[in-house]
Backbone as JSON, one array per atom type, in Angstrom:
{
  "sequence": "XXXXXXXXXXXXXXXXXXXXXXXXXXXXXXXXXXXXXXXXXXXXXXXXXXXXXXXXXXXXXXXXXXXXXXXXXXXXXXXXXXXXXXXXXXXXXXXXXXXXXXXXXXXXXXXXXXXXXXXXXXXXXXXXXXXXXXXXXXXXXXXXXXXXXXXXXXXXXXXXXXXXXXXXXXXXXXXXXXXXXXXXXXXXXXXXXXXXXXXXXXXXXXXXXXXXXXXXXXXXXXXXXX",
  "N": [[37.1, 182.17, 246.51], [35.86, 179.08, 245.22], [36.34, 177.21, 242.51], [34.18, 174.46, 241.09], [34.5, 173.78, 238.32], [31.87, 172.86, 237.04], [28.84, 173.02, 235.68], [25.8, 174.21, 236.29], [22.6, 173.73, 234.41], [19.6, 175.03, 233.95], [15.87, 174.48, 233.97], [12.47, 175.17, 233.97], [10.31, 172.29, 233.75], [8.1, 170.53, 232.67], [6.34, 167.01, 233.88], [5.25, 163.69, 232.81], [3.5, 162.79, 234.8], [1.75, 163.0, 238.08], [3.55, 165.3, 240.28], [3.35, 165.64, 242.65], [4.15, 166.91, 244.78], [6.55, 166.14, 245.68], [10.18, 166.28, 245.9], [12.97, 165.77, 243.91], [16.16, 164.0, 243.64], [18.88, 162.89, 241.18], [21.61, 161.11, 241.45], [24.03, 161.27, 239.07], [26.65, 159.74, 236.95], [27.64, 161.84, 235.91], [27.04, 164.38, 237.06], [24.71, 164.91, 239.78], [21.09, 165.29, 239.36], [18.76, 167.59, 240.1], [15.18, 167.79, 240.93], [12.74, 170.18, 241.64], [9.36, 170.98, 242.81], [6.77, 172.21, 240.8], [4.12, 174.9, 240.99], [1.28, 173.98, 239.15], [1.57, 171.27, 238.01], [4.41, 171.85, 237.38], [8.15, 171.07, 237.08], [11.33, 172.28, 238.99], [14.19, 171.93, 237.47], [17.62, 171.62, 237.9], [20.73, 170.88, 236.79], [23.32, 169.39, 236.88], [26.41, 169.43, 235.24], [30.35, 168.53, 233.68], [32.28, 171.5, 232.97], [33.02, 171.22, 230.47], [31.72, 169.88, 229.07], [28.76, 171.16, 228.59], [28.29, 172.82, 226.68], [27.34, 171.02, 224.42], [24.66, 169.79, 225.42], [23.54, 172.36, 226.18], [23.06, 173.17, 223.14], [20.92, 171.29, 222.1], [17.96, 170.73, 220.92], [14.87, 171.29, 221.87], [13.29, 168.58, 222.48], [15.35, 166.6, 221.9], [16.4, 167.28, 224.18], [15.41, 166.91, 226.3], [14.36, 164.19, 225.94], [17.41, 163.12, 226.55], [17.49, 164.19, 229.5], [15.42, 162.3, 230.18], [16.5, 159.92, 229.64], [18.79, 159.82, 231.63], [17.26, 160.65, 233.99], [15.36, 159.13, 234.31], [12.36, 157.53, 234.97], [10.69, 158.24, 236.94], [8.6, 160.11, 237.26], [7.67, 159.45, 235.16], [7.27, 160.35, 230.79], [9.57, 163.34, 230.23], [7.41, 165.93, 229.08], [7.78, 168.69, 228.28], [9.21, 172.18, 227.94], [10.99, 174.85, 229.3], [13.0, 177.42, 228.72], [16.1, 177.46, 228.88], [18.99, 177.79, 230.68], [22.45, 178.14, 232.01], [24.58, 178.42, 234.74], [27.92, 178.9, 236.18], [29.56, 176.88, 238.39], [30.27, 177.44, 241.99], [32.06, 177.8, 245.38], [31.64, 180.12, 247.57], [32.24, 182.37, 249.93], [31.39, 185.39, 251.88], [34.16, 187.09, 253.13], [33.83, 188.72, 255.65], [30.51, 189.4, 257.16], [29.33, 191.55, 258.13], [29.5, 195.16, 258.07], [30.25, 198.73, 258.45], [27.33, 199.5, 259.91], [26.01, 197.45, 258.07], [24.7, 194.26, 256.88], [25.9, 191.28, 255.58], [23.61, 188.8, 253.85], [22.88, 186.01, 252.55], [23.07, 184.69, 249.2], [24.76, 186.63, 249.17], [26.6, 186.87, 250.99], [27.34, 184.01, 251.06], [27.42, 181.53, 248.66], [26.74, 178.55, 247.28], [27.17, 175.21, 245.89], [24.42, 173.27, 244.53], [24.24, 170.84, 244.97], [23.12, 169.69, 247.5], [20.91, 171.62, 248.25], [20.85, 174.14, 249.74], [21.38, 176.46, 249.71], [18.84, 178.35, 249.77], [17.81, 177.53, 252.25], [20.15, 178.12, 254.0], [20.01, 181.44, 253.49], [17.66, 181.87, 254.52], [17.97, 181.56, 256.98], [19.67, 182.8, 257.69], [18.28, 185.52, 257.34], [16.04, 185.05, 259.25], [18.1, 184.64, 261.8], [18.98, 187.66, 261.99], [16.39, 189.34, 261.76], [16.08, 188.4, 264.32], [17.85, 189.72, 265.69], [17.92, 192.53, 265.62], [15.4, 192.74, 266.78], [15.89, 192.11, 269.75], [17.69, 194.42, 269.53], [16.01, 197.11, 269.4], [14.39, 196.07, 271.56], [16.05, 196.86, 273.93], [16.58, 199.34, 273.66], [18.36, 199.93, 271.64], [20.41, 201.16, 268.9], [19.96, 200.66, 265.71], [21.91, 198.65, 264.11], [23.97, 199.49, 265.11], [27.56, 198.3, 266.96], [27.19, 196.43, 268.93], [24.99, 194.68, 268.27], [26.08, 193.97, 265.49], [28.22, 192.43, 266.04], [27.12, 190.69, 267.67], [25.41, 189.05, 265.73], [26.68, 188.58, 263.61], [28.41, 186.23, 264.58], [26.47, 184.77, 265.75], [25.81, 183.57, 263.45], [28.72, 181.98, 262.81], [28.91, 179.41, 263.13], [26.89, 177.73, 262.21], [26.82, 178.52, 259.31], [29.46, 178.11, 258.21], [29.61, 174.9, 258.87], [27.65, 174.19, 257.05], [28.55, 174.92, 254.56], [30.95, 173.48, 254.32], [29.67, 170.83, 254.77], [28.15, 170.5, 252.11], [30.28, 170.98, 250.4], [31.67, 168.85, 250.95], [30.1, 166.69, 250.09], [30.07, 167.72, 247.53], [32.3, 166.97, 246.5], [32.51, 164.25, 247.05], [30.55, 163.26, 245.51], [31.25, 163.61, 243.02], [33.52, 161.82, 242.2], [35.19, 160.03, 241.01], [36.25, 157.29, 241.63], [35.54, 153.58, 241.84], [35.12, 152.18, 244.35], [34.27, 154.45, 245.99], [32.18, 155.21, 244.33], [30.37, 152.46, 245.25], [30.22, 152.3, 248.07], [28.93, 155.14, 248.23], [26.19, 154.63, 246.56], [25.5, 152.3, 248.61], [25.26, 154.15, 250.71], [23.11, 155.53, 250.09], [21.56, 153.88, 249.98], [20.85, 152.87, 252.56], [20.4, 155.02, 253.36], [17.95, 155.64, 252.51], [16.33, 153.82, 253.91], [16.6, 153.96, 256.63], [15.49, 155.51, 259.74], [16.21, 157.17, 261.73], [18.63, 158.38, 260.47], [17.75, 159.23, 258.56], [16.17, 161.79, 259.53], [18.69, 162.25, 261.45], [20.24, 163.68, 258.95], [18.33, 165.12, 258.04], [18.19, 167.01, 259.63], [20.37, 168.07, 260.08], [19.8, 169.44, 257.57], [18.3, 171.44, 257.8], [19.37, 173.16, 259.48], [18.98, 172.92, 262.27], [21.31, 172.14, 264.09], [22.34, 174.15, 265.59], [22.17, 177.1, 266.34], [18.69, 177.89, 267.31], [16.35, 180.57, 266.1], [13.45, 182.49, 267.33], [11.74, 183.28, 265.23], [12.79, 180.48, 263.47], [11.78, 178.58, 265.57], [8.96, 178.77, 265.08], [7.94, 180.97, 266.46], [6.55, 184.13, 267.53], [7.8, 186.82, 266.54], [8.91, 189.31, 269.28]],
  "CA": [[36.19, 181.43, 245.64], [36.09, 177.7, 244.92], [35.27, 176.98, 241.3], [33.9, 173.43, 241.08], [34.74, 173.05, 236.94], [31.04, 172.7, 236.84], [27.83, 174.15, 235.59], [23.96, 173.93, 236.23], [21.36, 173.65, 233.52], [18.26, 174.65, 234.6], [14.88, 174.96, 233.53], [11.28, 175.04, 234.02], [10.26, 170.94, 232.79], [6.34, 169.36, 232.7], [6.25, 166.04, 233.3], [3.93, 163.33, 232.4], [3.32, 162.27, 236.07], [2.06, 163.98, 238.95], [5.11, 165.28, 241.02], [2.74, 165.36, 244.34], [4.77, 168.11, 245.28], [8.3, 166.0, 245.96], [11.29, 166.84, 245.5], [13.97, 164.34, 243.48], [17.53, 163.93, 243.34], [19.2, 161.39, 241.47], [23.17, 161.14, 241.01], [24.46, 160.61, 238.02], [28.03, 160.13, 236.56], [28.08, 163.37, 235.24], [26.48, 165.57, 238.61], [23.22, 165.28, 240.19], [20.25, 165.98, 238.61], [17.74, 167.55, 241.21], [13.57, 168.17, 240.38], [11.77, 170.87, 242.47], [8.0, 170.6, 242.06], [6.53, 173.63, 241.54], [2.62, 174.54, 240.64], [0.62, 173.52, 237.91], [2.63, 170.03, 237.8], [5.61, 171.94, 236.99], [9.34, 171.01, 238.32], [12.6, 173.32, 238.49], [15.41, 171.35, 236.89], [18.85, 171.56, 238.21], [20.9, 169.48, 236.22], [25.13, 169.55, 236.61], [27.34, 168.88, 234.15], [31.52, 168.97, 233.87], [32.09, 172.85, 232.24], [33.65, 170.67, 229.29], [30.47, 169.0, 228.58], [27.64, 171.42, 228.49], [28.07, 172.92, 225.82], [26.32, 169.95, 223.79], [23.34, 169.83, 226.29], [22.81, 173.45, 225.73], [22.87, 172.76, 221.99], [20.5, 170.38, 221.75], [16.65, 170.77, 220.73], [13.88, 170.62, 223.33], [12.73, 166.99, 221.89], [16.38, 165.78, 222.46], [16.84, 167.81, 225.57], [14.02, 165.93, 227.15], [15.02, 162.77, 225.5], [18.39, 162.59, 227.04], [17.4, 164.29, 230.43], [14.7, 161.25, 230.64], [17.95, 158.63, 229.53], [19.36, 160.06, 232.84], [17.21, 160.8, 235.26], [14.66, 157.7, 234.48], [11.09, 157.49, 234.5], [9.52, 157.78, 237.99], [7.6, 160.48, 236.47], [6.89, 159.54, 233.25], [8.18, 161.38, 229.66], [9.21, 165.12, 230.47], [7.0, 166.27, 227.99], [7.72, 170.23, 227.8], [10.74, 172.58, 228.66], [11.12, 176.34, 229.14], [13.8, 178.23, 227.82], [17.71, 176.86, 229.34], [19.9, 178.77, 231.04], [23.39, 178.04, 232.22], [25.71, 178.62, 235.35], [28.98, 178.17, 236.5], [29.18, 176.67, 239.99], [31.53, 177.76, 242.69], [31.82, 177.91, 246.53], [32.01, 181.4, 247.63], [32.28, 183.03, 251.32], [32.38, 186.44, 252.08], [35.47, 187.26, 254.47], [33.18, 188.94, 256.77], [29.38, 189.57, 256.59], [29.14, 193.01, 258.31], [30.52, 196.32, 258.1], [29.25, 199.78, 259.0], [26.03, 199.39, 259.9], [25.83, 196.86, 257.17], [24.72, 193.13, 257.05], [25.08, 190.71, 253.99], [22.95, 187.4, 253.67], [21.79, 185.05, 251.37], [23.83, 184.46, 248.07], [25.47, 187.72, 249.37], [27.52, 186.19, 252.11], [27.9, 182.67, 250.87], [26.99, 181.11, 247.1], [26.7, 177.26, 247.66], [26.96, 173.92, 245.03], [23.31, 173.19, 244.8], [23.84, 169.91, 245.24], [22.31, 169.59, 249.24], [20.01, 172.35, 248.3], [20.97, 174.31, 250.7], [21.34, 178.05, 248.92], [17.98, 178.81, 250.21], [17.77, 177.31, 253.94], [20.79, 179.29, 254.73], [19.73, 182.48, 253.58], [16.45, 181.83, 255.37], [18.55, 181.4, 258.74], [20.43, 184.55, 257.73], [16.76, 186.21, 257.7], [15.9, 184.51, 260.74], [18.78, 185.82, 263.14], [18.96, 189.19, 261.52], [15.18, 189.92, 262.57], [15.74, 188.2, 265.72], [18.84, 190.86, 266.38], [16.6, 193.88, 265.02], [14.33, 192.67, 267.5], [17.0, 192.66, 270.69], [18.15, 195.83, 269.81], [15.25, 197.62, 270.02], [13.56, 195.91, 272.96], [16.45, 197.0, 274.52], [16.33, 200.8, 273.36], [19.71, 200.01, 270.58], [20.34, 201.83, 267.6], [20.32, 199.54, 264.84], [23.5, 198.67, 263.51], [25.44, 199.72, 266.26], [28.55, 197.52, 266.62], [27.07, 194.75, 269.24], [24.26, 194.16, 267.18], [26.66, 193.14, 264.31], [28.82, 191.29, 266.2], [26.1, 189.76, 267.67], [24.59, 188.33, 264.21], [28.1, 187.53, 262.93], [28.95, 184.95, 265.75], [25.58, 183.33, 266.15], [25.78, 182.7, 262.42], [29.75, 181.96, 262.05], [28.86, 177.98, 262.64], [26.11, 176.98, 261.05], [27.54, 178.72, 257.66], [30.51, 176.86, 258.3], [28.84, 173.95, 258.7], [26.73, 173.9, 255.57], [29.35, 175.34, 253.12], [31.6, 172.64, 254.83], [28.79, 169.95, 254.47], [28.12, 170.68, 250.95], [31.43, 171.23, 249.97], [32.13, 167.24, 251.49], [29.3, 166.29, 249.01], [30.4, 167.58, 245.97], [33.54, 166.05, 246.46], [32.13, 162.32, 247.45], [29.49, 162.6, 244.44], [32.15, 163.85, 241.71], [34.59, 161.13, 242.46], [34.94, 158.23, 240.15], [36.35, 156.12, 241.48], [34.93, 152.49, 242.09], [35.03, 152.2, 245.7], [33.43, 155.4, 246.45], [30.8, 154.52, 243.85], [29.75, 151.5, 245.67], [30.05, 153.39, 248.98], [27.75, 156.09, 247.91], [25.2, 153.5, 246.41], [25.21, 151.98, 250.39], [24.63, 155.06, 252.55], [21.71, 156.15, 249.49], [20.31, 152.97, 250.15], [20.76, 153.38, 253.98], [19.34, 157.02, 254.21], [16.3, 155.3, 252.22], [15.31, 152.75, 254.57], [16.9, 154.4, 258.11], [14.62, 156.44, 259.89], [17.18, 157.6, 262.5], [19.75, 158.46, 259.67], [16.82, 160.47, 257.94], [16.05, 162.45, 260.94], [19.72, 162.96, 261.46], [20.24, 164.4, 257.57], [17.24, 166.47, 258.07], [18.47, 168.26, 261.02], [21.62, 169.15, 259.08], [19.92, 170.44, 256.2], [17.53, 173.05, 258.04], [20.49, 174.33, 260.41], [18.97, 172.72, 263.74], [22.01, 171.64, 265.11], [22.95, 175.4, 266.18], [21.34, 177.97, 266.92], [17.29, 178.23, 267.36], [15.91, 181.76, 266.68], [12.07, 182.7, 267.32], [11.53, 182.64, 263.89], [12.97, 179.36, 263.22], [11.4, 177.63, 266.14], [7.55, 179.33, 264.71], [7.31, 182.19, 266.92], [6.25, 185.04, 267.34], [8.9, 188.33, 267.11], [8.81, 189.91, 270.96]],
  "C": [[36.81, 180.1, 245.25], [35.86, 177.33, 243.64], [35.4, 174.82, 241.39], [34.28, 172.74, 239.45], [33.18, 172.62, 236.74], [29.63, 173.51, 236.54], [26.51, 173.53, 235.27], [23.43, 174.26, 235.47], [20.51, 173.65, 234.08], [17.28, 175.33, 233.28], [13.76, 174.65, 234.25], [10.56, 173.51, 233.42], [8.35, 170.71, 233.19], [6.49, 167.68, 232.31], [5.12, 165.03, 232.96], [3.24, 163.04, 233.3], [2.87, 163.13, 236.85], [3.19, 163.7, 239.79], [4.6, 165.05, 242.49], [3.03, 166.28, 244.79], [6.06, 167.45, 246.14], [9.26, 166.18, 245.19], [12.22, 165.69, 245.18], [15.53, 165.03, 243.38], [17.79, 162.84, 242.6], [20.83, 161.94, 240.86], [23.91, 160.41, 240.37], [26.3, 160.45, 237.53], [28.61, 161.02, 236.26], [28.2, 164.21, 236.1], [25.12, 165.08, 238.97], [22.47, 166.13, 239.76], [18.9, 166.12, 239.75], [16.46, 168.59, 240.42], [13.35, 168.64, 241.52], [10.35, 170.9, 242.73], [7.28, 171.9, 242.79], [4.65, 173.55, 240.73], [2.56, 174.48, 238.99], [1.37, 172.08, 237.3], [3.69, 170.63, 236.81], [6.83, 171.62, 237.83], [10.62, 171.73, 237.77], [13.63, 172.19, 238.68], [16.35, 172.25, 237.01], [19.94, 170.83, 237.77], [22.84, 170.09, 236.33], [25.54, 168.57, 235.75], [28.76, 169.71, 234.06], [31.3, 170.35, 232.82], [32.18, 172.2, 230.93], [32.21, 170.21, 228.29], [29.0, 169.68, 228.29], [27.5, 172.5, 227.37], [26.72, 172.68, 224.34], [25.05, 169.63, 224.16], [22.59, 171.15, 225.95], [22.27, 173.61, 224.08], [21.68, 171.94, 221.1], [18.69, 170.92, 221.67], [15.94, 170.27, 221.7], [13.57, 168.91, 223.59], [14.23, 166.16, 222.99], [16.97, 165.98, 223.87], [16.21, 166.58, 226.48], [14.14, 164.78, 227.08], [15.97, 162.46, 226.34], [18.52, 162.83, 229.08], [16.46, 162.87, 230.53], [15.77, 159.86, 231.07], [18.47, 158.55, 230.87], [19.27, 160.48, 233.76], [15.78, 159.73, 235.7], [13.19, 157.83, 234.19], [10.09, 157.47, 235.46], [8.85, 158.87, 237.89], [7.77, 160.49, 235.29], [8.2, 160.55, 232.22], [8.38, 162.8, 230.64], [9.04, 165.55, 228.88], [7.49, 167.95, 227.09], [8.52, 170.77, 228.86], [10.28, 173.62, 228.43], [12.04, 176.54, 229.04], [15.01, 177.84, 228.93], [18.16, 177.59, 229.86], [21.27, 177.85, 231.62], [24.1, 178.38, 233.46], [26.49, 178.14, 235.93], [29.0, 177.92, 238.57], [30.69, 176.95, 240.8], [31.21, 177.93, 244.29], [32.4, 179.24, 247.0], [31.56, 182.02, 248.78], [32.69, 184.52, 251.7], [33.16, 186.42, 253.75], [34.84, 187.42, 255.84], [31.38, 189.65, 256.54], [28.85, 190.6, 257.55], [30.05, 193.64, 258.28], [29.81, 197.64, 259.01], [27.87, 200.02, 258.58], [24.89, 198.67, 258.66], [26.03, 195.4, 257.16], [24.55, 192.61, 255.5], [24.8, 189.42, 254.34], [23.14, 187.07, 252.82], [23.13, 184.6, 250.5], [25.2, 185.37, 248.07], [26.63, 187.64, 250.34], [27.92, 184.84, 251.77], [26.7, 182.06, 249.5], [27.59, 179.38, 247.15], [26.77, 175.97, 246.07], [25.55, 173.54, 245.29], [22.82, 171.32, 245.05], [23.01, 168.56, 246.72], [21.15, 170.79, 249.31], [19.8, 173.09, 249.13], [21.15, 175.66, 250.69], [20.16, 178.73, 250.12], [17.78, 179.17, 251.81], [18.67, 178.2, 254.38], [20.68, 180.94, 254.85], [18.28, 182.68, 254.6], [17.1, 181.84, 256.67], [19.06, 182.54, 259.06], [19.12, 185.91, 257.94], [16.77, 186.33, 259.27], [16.52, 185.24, 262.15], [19.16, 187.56, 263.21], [17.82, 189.7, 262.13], [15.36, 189.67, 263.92], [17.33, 189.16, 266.95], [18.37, 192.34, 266.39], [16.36, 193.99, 266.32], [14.89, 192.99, 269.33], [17.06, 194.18, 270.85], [17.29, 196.86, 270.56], [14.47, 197.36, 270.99], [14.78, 196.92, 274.0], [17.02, 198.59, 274.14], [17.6, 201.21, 272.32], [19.73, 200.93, 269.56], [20.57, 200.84, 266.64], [21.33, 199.65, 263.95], [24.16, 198.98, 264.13], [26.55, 198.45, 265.92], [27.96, 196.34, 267.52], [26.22, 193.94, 268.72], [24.95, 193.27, 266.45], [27.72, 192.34, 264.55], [28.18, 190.1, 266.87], [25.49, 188.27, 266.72], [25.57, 188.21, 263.87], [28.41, 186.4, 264.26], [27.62, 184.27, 265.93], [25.46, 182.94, 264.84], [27.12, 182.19, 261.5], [29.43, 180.16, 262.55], [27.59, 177.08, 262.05], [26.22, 177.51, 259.44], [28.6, 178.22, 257.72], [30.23, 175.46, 258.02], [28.41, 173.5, 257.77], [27.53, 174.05, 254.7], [30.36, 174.26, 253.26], [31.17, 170.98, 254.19], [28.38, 169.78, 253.08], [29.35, 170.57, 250.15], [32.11, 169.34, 249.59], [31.11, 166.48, 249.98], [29.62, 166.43, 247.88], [31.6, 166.73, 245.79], [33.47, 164.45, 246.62], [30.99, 162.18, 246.0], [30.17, 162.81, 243.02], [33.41, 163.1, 241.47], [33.87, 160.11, 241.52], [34.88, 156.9, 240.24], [35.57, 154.81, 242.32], [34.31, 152.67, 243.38], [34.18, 153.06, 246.17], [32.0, 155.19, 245.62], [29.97, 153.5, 244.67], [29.61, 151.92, 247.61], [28.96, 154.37, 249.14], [26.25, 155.55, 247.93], [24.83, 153.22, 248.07], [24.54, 153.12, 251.45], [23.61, 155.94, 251.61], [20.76, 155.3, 249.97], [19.56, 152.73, 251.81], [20.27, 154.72, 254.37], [17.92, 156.74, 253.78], [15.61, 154.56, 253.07], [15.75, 152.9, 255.96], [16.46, 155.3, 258.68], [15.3, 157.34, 260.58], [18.15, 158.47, 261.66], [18.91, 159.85, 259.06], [17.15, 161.32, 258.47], [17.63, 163.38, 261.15], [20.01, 164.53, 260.17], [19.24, 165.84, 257.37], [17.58, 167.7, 258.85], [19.54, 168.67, 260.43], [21.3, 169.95, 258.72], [19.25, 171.57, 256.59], [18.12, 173.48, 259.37], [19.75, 174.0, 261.89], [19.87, 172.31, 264.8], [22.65, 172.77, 265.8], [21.65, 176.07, 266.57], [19.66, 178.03, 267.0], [16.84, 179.8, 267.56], [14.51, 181.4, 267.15], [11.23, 182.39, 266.16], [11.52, 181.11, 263.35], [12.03, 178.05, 264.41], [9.27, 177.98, 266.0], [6.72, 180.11, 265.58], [7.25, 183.03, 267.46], [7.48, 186.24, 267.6], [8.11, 189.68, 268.48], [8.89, 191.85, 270.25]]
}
C-alpha cells in the first residue's frame, strides 16, 4: 500500500447551471477537484485535500462548504446551490500481490484501489469484468471446468499490463499534480492547455484511460459473448 497523505471529500452537489451531462476536473493547489454529472442536474463531488487540511472543510456548514468549494473550483456552472451529507476518505494506491487463487478471482477495488485523480477506479474494474466473462466464456466453449488453473492463469496475464499501466499512469499523475514547485506548475498549465486544443493528444489520452492500448475482449470491443 501507497498512502498518498491525502483524502477525498465527496458529496452529492446541485448546481445552478445545467451540467449537460460533462464531466469537470479542475486542479487546484490543494488536489483536484473532479464533478461527475449525475441525474436530475446533480454532480458527484470528488474534492482532495492534504490529510492535514480536511479537517476544516469537513467542519464547515453547507453555506460555507459551497462558498469555498465555488472560491475553488470557479463558476462554469454557476453557485453550487445544495449539498448532501460529506463523507471523507483516505487515499492510497493499493495492488493485490496476486489476483487469483483456488478457483478464485479478485477485481475491481478488490485487486487494485486507485487515486481518483484519472478516474480510473471504475474503467479498470470494468476491464476486470470484461476479461473474466470473456475467460468464463473460453472455458466452457471448450468443455473447462471453471476455475481450473489455465483459466486463472489465463485472466491473470491478459490483465497483468493494463493494471500496471493504469496504477502506473495514475500514480505518475498524482505525483506531477501534487508538486509545487514552479516549474512543474507552469509545465502542467502547458500540456492542460495542449490536451485542450490537440485533437491527436486527446485521442491519445483517451485511449489510455479506457485500457485500449492492450488487450481487446468481446465485451470491450461491443460484442456479443460466443
Amino acid at each position: 500500500m501507497k498512502p498518498y497523505g491525502q483524502i477525498a471529500v465527496v458529496a452529492n452537489l446541485t448546481p445552478e447551471k445545467p451540467h449537460n451531462n460533462q464531466a469537470f476536473e479542475r486542479f487546484t493547489e490543494h488536489g483536484p477537484i473532479a464533478l461527475l454529472p449525475l441525474s436530475e442536474n446533480r454532480c458527484a463531488l470528488v474534492w482532495t485535500h492534504p490529510t492535514e487540511g480536511v479537517d476544516a472543510v469537513m467542519a464547515l456548514d453547507d453555506e460555507a462548504f459551497l462558498k469555498t468549494l465555488n472560491e475553488a473550483f470557479g463558476y462554469r456552472l454557476g453557485r453550487f446551490v445544495k449539498t448532501g451529507r460529506r463523507a471523507a476518505f483516505p487515499l492510497s494506491l493499493t495492488a493485490a500481490d496476486t489476483v487469483t487463487g483456488h478457483r478464485t478471482v479478485v477485481i475491481g477495488n478488490a485487486a487494485q484501489t486507485l487515486h481518483p485523480v484519472a478516474g480510473q477506479g471504475l474503467n479498470i474494474g470494468l476491464r476486470d469484468i470484461s476479461e473474466l466473462v470473456e475467460q468464463i466464456s473460453i472455458t466452457l466453449n471448450a468443455g473447462g471446468a471453471l476455475g481450473n488453473p489455465a483459466m486463472l492463469t489465463a485472466y491473470s496475464e491478459a490483465r497483468q499490463k493494463d493494471r500496471q499501466s493504469i496504477m502506473t499512469y495514475t500514480d505518475s499523475l498524482v505525483r506531477i499534480f501534487s508538486n509545487d514547485h514552479w516549474l512543474l506548475g507552469h509545465m502542467r498549465a502547458g500540456g492542460l492547455m495542449a490536451l485542450d486544443r490537440i485533437k491527436p493528444l486527446q485521442r491519445l489520452v483517451t485511449k489510455q484511460s479506457m485500457g485500449f492500448r492492450h488487450r481487446h475482449t468481446r465485451l470491450s470491443r461491443g460484442l456479443a459473448i460466443k
